[in-house]
N, C-alpha and C positions, 0 to 999 in steps of 0.2 A: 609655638612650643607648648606642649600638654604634659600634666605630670601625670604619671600613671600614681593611683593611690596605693599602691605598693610600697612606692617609693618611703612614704615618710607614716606606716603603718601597717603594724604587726597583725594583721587579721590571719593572712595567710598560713602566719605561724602557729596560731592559736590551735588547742586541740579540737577545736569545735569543725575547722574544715577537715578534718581526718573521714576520707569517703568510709563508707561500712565497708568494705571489701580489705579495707585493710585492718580493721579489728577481726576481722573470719580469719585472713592472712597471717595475723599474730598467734592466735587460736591453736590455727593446722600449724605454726611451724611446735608452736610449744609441746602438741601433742605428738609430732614425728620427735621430736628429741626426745621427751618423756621415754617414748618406744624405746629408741637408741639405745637410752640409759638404761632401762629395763631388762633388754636383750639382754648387753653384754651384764648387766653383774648375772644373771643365768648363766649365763656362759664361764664366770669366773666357777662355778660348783661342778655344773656341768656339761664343759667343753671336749669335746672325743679325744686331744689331745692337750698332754701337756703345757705344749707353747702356747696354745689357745686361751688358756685360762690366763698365761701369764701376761698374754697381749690387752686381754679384755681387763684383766686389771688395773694395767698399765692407761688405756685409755681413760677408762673410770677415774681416774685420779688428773690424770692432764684435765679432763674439762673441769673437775669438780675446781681443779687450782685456779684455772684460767674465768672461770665465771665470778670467783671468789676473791680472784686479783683485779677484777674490772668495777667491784662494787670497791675495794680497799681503795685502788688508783681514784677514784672519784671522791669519798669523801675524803680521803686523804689531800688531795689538790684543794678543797675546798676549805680544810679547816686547819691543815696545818702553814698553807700561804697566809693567812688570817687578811685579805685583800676584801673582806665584805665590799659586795654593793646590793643595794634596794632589790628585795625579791631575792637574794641569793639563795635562801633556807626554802622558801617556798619551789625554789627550781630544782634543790638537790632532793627533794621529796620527790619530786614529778621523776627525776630522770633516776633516781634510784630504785623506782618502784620495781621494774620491771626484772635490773641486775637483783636485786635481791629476791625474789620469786624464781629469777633462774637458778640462784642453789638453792632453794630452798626443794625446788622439782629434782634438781640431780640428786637433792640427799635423800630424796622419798623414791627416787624411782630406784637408784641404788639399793638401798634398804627391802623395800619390797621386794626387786626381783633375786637380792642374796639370799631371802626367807623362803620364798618359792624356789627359788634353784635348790638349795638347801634341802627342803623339801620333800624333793623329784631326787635328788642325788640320795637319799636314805631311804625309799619308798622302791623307787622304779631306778634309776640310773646302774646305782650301785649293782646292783641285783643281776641286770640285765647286762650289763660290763663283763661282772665274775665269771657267767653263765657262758659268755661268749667266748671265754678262753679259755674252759672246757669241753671235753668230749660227751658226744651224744651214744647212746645205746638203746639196742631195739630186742625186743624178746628176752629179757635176762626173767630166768627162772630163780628166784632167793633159795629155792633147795639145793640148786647145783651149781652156780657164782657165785663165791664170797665175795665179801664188800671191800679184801683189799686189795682185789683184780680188776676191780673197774673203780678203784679210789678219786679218779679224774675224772668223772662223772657229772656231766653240767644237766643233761636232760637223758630221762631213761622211760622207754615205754617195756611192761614188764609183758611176760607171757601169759598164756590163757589161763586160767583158771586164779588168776593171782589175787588177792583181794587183802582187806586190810583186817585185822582182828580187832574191832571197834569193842569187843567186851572183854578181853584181856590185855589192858593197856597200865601204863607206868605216869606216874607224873612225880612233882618237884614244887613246892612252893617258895619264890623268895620277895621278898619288900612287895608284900601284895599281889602278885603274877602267878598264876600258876601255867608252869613248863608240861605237856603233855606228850607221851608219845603212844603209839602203837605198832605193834610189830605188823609187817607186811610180808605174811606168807604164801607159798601153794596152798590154796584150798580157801584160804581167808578162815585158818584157823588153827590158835594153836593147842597141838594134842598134850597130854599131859604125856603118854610113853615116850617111849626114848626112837622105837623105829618110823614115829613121823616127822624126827628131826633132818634137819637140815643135813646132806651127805658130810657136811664137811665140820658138822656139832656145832655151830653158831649162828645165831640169829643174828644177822647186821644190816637189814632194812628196817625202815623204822620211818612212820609219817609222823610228822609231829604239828604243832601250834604252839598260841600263847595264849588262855583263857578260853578255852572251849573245850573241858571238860570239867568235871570234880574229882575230888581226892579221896578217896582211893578211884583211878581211872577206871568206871567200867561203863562209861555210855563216852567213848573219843568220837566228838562232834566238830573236825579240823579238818580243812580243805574240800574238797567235793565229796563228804561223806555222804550224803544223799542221790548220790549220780550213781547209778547202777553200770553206767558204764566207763566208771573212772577207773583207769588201770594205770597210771603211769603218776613220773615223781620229779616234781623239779629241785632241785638241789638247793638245799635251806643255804644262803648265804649270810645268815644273820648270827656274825660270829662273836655279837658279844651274847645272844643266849643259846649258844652251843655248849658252852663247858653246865647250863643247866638244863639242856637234854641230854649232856652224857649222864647225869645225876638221875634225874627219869630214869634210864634207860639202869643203871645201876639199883634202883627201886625194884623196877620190874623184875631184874633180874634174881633179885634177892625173894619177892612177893614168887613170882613162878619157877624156880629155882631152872632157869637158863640160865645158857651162856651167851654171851654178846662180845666176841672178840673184838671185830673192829669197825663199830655201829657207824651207817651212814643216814642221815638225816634228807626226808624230803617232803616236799608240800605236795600231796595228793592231788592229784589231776586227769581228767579225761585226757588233754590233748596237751600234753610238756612242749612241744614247738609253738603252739597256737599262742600258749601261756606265756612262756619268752618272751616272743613278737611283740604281746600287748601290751607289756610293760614299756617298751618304748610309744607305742603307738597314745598309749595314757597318755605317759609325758608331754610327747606333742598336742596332741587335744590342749591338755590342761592350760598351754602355755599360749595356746592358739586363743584359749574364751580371756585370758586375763591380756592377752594385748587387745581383744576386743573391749571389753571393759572398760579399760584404758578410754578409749578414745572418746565416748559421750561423757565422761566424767572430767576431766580433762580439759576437753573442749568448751562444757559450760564453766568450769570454774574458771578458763582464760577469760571467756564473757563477762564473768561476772565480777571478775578482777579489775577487769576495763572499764567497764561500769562503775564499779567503783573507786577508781580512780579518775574517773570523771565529773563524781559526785563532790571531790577532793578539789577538782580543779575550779566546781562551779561556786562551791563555799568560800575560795580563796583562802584555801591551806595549800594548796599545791598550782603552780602557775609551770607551763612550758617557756617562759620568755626569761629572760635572764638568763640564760644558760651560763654555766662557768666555765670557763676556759683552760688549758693545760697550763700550767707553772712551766717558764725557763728549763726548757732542757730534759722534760718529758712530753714533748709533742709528739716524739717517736712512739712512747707508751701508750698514749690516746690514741696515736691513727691507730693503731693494729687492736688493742681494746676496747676503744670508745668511738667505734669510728661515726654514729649516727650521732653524740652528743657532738664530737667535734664537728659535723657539717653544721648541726644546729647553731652552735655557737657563731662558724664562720660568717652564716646564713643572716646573722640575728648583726654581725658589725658592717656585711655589706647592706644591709635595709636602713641602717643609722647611717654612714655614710650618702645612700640615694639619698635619705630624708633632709641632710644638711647640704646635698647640692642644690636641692628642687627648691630650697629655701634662697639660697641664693641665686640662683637665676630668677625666683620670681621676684628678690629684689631688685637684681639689674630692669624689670619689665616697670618700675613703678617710675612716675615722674620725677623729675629732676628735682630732687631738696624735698620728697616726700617722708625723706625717716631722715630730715636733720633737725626735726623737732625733738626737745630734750625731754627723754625719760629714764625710768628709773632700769638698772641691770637686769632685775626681776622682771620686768614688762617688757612683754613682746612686743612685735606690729601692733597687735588688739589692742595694746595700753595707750598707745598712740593716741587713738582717736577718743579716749577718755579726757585728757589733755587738751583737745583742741576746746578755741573760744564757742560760747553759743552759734550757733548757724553757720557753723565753719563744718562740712563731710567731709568726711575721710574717702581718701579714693580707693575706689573698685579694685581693688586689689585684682580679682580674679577679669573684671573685664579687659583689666589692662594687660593681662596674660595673654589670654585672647586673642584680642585684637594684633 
């Protein structure tokens, strides 16, 4: 009969056999969740649908609960059983580390990607949404369409000759911003008489920005004013400083004594589809380098969390043995929870069990009346032979195994 040294010693359990492949293991899983959680708060700002958003929130909160219920269920069993034994503090350090770093990753990957979706949803989403549940228009001439026949106007390419009047333009100042527009005429310019006005007596195109020009507007440096070949206008969706380009635009009107019935607002552009398009195509990019990011950052601080929790274990602050156990009648809560502490734990009463068999079979292997010598409760086998008379040996314990 042989004992396996498993049997009555916790080596195996120690964190020091942990192969390397499974701190990289821990690594990849933490940084695919990280993802996860990052996605979806994106997706709570800007998801294409409705439900979507409301799905990705909903999930966002189940893990954030369930990670945050698995660190509670743990010291909770620990400190409100008040069952102390040797090592218990040191093992709820060990096995909390990691439950606690998992929210502490869901509340930053959350946070992060609500700022960035946030972000993308004010910059490009939005924008690119509005635009898409309007009408497009090709060849509109501002002398001969007014602005409140094509009012539903998401993208417009203008006709030949069209250009923008960069030196007779209107602005607005408020809380430090100055509101810019310029009118966009036939000719790329407007006349002071009245017969190179507009067929219909109103001026109602208008490119506009936000800090790119001065006041009084006579050099409008907004949107692709340098492209000689920008004719077209994407539709300003930016409706909280709308009501101060209608101000602009009521400036202008008063400075060049026009009229501007029912001004439409747009972002100057060579190619009004191409410009659409990209705004999604941004977003994507942007979202593409921040999950890459993500992942060597991430990945070394799992490294180095590991590491440093191994530095914890070798100081004897933090031990993996001891593990605690579930209180009466939350073992259900642990398996589906804690399911890697509860195997540890099982792990840890079947190896004290091998250890107090292997002990007793190897007393059945020793001679007859060999531990009927009196010692004390505290002394083991080994005290035994402290006890015996001069030149009296203790027997071979192990040979007698053996044999």
């Amino acid at each position: 009969y042989y004992l396996h040294p498993n049997n009555y010693g916790f080596k195996a359990l120690t964190m020091r056999d942990i192969p390397l492949s499974a701190h990289f293991g821990r690594a990849t899983r933490n940084v695919l969740q990280f993802q996860m959680w990052f996605c979806l708060a994106i997706l709570i700002c800007c998801a294409p649908y409705p439900f979507m958003e409301w799905l990705a929130l909903t999930i966002v909160v189940i893990l954030l609960v369930w990670h945050s219920a698995a660190l509670v269920l743990l010291i909770a069993s620990v400190v409100l059983v008040k069952d102390y034994k040797p090592g218990i503090w040191k093992s709820l350090f060990y096995w909390s580390w990691w439950l606690m770093y998992a929210v502490i990753f869901c509340v930053l990957a959350a946070a992060l990607g609500g700022y960035l979706g946030w972000y993308l949803w004010l910059n490009n989403v939005r924008t690119y949404r509005t635009i898409s549940s309007m009408q497009s228009y090709k060849n509109i001439d501002p002398a001969i369409v007014p602005g409140d026949q094509i009012a539903d106007a998401g993208l417009v390419e203008f006709a030949e000759l069209v250009d923008v009047d960069r030196s007779r333009g209107g602005c607005f100042m408020h809380a430090g911003d100055t509101y810019c527009v310029a009118p966009i005429t036939h000719g790329g310019k407007v006349i002071d008489n009245l017969g190179d006005a507009p067929r219909f007596g109103s001026y109602d195109y208008f490119a506009v920005g936000i800090n790119c020009c001065n006041c009084p507007n006579q050099d409008f440096q907004c949107g692709e004013w340098r492209n000689p070949l920008a004719s077209g206008g994407v539709r300003s969706t930016d409706f909280v400083s709308r009501p101060f380009y209608r101000l602009a635009v009521d400036e202008w009107s008063a400075q060049w004594l026009k009229v501007s019935a029912h001004p439409i607002f747009f972002e100057w552009t060579q190619d009004p589809v191409h410009h659409w398009k990209t705004l999604w195509w941004d977003a994507l990019h942007i979202c593409i380098l921040a999950l890459s990011f993500i992942v060597p950052v991430i990945f070394c601080t799992s490294l180095v969390l590991d590491r440093l929790l191994q530095f914890f274990v070798d100081s004897g602050y933090a031990s993996r043995l001891n593990t605690p156990g579930p209180p009466r009648g939350l073992e259900r809560s642990w398996r589906r929870l804690l399911p890697e502490i509860l195997e540890q734990h099982l792990e840890e009463k079947r190896q004290q069990n091998a250890g107090l068999m292997g002990y007793d079979s190897m007393a059945a292997c020793l001679p007859p009346g060999a531990l009927t010598q009196q010692r004390s409760p505290s002394i083991g086998v080994g005290g035994a032979q402290a006890q015996q008379p001069p030149g009296v040996r203790q027997p071979d314990v192990i040979a007698g195994i053996t044999a």
